[in-house]
N, C-alpha and C positions, 0 to 999 in steps of 0.2 A: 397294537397296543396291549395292554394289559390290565388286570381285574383293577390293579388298584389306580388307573390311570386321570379317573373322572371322565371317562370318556366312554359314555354308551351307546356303542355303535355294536354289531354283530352279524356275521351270517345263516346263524340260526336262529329258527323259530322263536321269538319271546312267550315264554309261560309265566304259571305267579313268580316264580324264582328269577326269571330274567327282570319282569318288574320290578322286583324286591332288588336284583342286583343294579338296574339302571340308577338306583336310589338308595343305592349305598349301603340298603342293610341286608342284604340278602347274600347266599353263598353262592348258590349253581341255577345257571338259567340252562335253557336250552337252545343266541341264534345265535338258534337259531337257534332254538337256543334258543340259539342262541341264545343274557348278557348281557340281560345284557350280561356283559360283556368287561366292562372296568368301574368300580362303584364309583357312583357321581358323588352320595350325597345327599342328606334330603330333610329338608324338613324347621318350619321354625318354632319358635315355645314360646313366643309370644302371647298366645292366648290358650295358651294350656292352663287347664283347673283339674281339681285333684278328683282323680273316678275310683272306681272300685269300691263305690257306698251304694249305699241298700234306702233307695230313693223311694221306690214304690211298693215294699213291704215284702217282696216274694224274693229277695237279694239276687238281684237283675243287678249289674254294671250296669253305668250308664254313659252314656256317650259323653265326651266331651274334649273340648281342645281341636288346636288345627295343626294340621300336620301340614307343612311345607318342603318338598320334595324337588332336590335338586339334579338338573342334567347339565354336561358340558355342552350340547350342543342339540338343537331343537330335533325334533320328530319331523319324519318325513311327511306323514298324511295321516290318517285319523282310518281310511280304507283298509283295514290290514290285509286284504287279498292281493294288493301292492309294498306292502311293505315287508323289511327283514331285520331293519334295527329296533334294538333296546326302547330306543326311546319312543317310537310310535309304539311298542310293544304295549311300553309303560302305562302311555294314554291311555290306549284301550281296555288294557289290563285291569284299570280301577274300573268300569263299568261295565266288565265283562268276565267271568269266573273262569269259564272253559270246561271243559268235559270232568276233568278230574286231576285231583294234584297226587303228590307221591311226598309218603312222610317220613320222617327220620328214620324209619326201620325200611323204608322200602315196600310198603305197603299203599295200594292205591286205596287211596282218600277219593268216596266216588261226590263229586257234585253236582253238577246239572245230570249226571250218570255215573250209571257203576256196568264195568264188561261184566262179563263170566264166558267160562270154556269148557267144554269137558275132553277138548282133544288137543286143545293148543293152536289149533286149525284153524276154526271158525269160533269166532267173538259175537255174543249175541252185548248187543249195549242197551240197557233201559234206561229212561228217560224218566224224571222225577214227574211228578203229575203236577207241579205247581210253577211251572216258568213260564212265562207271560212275557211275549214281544212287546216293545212299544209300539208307538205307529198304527192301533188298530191292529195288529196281524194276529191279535186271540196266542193261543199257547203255542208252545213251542212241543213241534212233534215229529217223528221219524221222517216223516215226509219233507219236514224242512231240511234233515239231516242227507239224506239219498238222495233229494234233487239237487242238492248244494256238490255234493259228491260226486256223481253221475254228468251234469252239466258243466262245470267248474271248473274242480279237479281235475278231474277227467277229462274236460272238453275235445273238442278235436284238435288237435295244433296247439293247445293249449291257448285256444281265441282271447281265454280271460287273459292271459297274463301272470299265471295265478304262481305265487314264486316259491311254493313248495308244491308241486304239480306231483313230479315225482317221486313224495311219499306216498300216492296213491297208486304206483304203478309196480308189477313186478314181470321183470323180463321181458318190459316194454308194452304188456300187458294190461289195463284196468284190473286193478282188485274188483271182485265180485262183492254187490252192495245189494241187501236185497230189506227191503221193508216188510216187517213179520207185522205188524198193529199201530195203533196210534202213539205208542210209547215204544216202541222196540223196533231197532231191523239188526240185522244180523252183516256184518264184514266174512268174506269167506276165502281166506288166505290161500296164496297156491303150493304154498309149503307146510311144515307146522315152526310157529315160532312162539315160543316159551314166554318171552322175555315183550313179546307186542304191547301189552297195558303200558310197561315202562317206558316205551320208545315215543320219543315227540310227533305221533303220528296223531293220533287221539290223546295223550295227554295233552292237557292244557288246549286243546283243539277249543276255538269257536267256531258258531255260525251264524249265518243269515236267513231271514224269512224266507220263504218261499217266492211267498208276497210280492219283493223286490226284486228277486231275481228272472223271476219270467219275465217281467220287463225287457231284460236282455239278451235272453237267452238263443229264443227263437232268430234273430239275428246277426247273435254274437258280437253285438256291440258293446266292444272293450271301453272305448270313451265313454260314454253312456254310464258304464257300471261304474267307472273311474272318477266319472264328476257327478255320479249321485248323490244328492243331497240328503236323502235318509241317511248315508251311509254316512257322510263325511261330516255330519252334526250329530252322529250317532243317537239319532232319534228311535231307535227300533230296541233299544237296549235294556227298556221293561224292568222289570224285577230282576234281572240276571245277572248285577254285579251290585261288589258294596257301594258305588258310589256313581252320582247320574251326574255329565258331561254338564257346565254352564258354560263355557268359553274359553276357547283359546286364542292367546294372542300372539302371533306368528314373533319368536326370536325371543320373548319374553317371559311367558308363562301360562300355564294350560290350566283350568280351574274344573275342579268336583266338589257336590255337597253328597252328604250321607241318604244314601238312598232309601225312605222310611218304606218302601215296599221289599226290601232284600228277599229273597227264598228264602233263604239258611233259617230266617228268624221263623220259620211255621214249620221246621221239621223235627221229629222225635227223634232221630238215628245221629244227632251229632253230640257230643260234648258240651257240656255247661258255657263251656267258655264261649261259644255261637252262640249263643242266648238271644244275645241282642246287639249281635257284632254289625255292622261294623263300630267301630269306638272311637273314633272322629268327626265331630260334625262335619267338616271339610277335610280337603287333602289337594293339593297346588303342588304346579309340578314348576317350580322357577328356572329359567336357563342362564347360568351364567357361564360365560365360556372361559374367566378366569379361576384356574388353579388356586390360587391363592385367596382370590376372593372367597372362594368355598370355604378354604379353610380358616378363613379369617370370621367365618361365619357362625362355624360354627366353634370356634374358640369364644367368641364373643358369645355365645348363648345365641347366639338368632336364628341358629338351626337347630333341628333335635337330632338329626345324625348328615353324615358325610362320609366318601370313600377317603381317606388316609394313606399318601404315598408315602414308601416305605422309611424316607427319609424323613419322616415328618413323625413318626410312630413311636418315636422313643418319649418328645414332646406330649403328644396327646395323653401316654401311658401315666405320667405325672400328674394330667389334671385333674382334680377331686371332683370333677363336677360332670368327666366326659367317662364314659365306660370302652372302651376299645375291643374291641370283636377280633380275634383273625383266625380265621376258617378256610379250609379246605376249599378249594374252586377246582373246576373244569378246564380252565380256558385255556389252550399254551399261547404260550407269547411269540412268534416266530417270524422270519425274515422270508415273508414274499415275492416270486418273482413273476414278472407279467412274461409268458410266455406268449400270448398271442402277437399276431403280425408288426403291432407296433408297440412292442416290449423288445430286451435284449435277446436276439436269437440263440444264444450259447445256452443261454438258461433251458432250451432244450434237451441238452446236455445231464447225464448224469454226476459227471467228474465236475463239469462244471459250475453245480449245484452243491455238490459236497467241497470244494474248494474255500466255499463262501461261509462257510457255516465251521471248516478247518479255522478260518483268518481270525473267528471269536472267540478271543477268552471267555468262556461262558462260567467260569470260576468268578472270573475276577466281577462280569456282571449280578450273580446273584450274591455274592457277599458284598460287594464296594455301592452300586447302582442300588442295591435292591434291601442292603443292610442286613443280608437272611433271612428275609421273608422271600425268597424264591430257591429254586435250586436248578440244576441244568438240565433240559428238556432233550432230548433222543428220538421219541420218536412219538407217537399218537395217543399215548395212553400218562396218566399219573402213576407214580409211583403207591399212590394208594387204594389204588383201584385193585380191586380183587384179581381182574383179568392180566395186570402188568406182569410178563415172563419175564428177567431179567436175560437168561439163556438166550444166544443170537444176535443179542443186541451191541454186546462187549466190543467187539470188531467196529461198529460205528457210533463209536463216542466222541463224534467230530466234536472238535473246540475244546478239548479238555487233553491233560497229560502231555503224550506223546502224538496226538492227533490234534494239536494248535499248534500254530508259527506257521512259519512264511515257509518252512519245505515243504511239510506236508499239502498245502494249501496251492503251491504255487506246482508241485508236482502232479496234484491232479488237474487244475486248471492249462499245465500242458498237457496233459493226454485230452481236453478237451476243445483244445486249438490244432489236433494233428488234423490235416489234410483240409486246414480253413489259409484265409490269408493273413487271420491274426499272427503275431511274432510278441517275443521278447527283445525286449532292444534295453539290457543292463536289467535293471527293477521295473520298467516301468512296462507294460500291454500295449502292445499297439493294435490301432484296429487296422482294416482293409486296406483305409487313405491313407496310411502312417502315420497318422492323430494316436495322441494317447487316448485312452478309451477311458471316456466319464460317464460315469449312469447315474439316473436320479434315485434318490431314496426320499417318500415321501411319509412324515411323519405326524402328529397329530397336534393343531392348533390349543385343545384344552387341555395337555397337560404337562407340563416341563417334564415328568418321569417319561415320557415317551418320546420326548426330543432329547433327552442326554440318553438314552438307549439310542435311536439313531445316529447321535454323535459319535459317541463309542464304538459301533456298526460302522460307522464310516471311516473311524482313524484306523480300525484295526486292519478295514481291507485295503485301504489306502496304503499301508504299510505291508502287511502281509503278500498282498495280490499284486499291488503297484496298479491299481485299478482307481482310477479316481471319482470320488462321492460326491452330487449334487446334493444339500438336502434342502427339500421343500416344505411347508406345514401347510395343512389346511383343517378343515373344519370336518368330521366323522360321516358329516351327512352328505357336506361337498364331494366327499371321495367315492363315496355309495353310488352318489349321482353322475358325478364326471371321469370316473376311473374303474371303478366297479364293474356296473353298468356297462354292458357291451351289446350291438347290434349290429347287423352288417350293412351295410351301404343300403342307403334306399336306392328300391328298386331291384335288388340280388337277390335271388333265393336260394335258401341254405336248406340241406336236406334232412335238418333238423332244427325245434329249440327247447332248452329247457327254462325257457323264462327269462327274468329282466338280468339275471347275473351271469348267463352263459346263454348266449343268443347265437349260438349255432358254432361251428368248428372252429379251429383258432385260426387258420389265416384267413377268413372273411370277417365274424362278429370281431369286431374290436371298439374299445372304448371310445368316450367322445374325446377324450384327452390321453395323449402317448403316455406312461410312466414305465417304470425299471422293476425296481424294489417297493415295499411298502413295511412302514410296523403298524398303519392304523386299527386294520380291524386284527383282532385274534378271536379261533376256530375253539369252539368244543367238543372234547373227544369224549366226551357221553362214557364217565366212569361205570354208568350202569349197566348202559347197553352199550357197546362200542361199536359194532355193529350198524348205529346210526351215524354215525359220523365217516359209510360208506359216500355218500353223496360227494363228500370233498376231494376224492379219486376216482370217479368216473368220468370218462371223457365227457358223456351227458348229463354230471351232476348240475342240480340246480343250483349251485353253488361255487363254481368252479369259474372264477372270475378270469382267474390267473393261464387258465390253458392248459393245465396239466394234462397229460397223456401216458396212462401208465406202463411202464416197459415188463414187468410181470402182471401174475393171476389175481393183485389184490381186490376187484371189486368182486372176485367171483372167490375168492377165500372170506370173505366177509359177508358175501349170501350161504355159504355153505354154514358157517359157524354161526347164524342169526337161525337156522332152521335142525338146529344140532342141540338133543333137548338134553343127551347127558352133559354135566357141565366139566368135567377133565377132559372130554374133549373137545369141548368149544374153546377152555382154554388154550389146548395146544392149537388151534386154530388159529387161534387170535395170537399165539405167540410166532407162529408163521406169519401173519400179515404185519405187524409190528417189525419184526424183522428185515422185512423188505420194506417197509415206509423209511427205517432207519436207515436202510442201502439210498433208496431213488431221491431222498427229501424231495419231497414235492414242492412243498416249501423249508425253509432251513430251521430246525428248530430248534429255541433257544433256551428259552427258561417256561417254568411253573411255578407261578407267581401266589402266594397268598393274599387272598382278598383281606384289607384290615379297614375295618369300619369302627367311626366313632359316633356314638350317641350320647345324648343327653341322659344323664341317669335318670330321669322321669319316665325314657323311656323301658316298659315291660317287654319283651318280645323275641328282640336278637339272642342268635345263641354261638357256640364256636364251634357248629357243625356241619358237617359237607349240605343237608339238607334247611338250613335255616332260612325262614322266607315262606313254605308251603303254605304254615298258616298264618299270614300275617294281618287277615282280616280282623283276627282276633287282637291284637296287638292294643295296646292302650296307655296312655298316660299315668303316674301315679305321683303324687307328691309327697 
């Protein structure tokens, strides 16, 4: 799927930005990010009153209105040590800040903490003196931070579960985590890496007490940590976000009020505009899974903002009453293939992979589909990314020029039927049996923009390939769960895992339900650091749902260039690994989508930059 799709689902980490992106106003998350991932949407004006007056004499802002925040499709668990989508992101994201955000310049904004380095090497992180667990667990201190780490993370086997495990590993390795005081431990990298503050490793990172976690530790019980009730009513969340957890109700709606203990409001080291943030008495996160209901919502005034599909953006720009955002995002939008055991076996295939990605006008998708708010994606990075090489890339411009139509497409898809029992019989593929060969393509329930990209995806390979398209919808979070989600047979053991998204090699982990192709979730190539968005090409990435296995040097062109502190050469580094993502398509990549958000002009806050979202606690009403 894609930024503008209303559908906030993702493989990367959620931070404030993915928050901010689950809800429509935000630019660049991180899941995984992640993103979320496609703005939903968010928010009603219903009970908004005019702020920005001088209430109690010292011209403090004062809080007011409710902000009503919309998702296409509910949040997995409220656990985030289980989860990978947008929308549990979201949840937890209003009552929980995270380590530190990163602000329109690229500057780490430190909140519960700030790093520091003097060699690139080792990161000493301080800890504010004033965050306070709930649950009785007293303050929040290094201790919590290096046993969460150490046990967790880290665990053996990864006992927890834990589904970004290996951001804490290098070279298969535990990073060194050492506790210097009650407010500081120090991370001790095994390379030197420049670029670490910015990488979704510690930014936007949470944690958990201590408190709770010894509970489980000593015997490594995953269930236990899984169905804890601290966790999953987020009772332990203190002073540490703007807004404290009142009730979720499963498919419907997830409720916060303004949390009158916030940190932010007792520190000297931030800006005016924190004064007395957050600037919402409440904030409700509503799930509607209809497209158009969203935006009939917020046409209607009964939201304060919404994700805007491209085709709907010319309307919104007209109305006096809605302000229209469109911003720079991360996400590419790309055509997935399930390569493990019970996905299509060709997709193993490099020809076979670039075939598929030949059969798409990806012209005709970002100008006709997408109205020019996208343009055609090649390979892992933005065209606006400082690091994107164009050099190298020119040779794989599948789907465009003289690399779309059915020669090109159909001549590599032979070279990747030689010495199988596949055939051509006229136009159309046959498979083994002499059946023409039909694969599914499964697309996303909440948003019509992402079911006419899979239709379009399917007529073109239908034509092109002579390869016939089932297409399926379901729901962002169904797919996470039943497609995603892979494990090997109970009772097998696999001689690795890296968590709930790549449960050991690809012909034993496989999903609970067979699929082909997918557009539901889309990946972030991390304009900042790119270098993070290594996980989605390693055979052992915690991410790597799909089975990938790379035929070059790319995850080890992407530790060299992540630990390489001149930057003209990390660039050519990275214009090396770019290069060959553009050769193998891991998956087929399509378009870069601009994220285009509509809000109510009462609201303050949104901006039309790649970083919009960092601070949105500050955000407020005005009349």
């Amino acid at each position: 799927m894609s930024i503008d799709d209303g559908v906030s689902h993702t493989l990367s980490r959620p931070t404030r930005r993915g928050l901010l992106r689950a809800l429509g106003i935000g630019v660049a998350s991180s899941a995984a990010g992640c993103n979320g991932l496609f703005g939903d949407g968010g928010g009603t004006t219903t009970t908004q009153t005019q702020t920005g007056v001088d209430t109690d004499g010292a011209g403090r802002r004062e809080p007011a209105g409710e902000f009503v925040g919309v998702a296409g499709s509910d949040a997995n668990s409220l656990n985030w040590l289980f989860t990978n989508d947008t929308t549990s992101g979201a949840f937890v994201g209003l009552t929980l800040d995270g380590a530190w955000a990163v602000d329109d310049d690229q500057n780490v904004f430190p909140l519960w903490a700030e790093p520091s380095t003097d060699d690139g090497q080792t990161y000493r992180i301080t800890l504010r003196d004033n965050l306070r667990w709930g649950g009785g667990y007293g303050r929040m201190t290094a201790e919590d931070w290096v046993y969460m780490i150490r046990n967790v993370f880290q665990g053996e086997d990864n006992w927890a579960g834990y589904t970004n495990a290996g951001d804490w590993f290098r070279q298969g390795e535990p990073i060194p985590v050492e506790r210097i005081d009650d407010l500081t431990f120090e991370i001790r990298l095994p390379d030197v890496d420049p670029s670490f503050p910015l990488k979704p490793v510690m930014w936007g990172q949470s944690c958990l007490p201590k408190g709770i976690l010894e509970t489980y530790v000593p015997d490594k019980d995953t269930q236990g940590l899984q169905q804890d009730e601290e966790i999953n009513q987020l009772q332990y969340t203190g002073n540490l976000g703007p807004y404290t957890f009142e009730e979720w109700e499963r498919e419907s709606q997830y409720v916060t009020t303004r949390n009158d203990e916030y940190y932010v409001r007792e520190l000297d080291d931030v800006g005016e505009e924190w004064r007395n943030a957050p600037y919402f008495d409440s904030y409700t996160i509503r799930v509607i899974s209809e497209e158009s209901s969203r935006l009939n919502a917020l046409r209607e005034g009964e939201v304060t903002s919404a994700g805007i599909p491209p085709q709907n953006a010319r309307e919104f720009q007209e109305l006096e009453t809605v302000d229209v955002y469109v911003q720079p995002q991360p996400f590419v939008q790309a055509l997935k293939y399930n390569m493990r055991a019970n996905g299509w076996r060709l997709f193993r295939k490099v020809p076979a992979r670039q075939a598929f990605v030949c059969a798409v006008n990806k012209q005709t998708l970002a100008g006709n589909l997408y109205r020019g708010f996208a343009e055609p994606a090649f390979t892992m990075q933005p065209r606006f990314s400082k690091w994107y090489v164009e050099a190298g890339i020119e040779q794989y411009r599948f789907g465009v020029d003289d690399l779309y139509g059915p020669d090109p497409a159909r001549r590599r898809m032979r070279r990747a039927i030689e010495g199988t029992d596949y055939r051509y019989d006229g136009d159309t593929l046959l498979g083994p049996d002499g059946s023409a060969v039909t694969l599914s393509l499964y697309a996303s329930t909440a948003s019509r923009t992402n079911q006419t990209l899979a239709e379009l995806v399917a007529q073109e390979v239908e034509s092109n390939l002579g390869i016939g398209v089932r297409i399926e919808t379901v729901p962002g979070n169904t797919f996470q769960q039943k497609y995603a989600a892979n494990s090997p047979p109970r009772g097998t053991e696999v001689p690795w895992s890296a968590g709930l998204f790549n449960g050991g090699p690809r012909d034993v982990s496989v999903s609970q339900e067979p699929w082909d192709m997918s557009v539901v979730l889309g990946f972030n190539t991390y304009p900042r650091t790119p270098s993070s968005s290594a996980t989605f090409f390693r055979t052992r990435g915690n991410v790597n749902y799909y089975g990938y296995v790379p035929e070059s040097n790319i995850p080890e062109l992407y530790a060299k260039a992540s630990r390489t502190v001149d930057e003209e050469r990390r660039r050519e580094l990275f214009a090396e690994v770019f290069e060959k993502l553009a050769r193998e398509q891991p998956f087929g990549f399509l378009l870069m989508p601009s994220n285009i958000v509509g809000a109510q002009d009462e609201l303050v806050g949104p901006t039309e930059t790649f970083a919009s979202g960092w601070n949105s606690q500050t955000y407020y009403f005005e009349s």
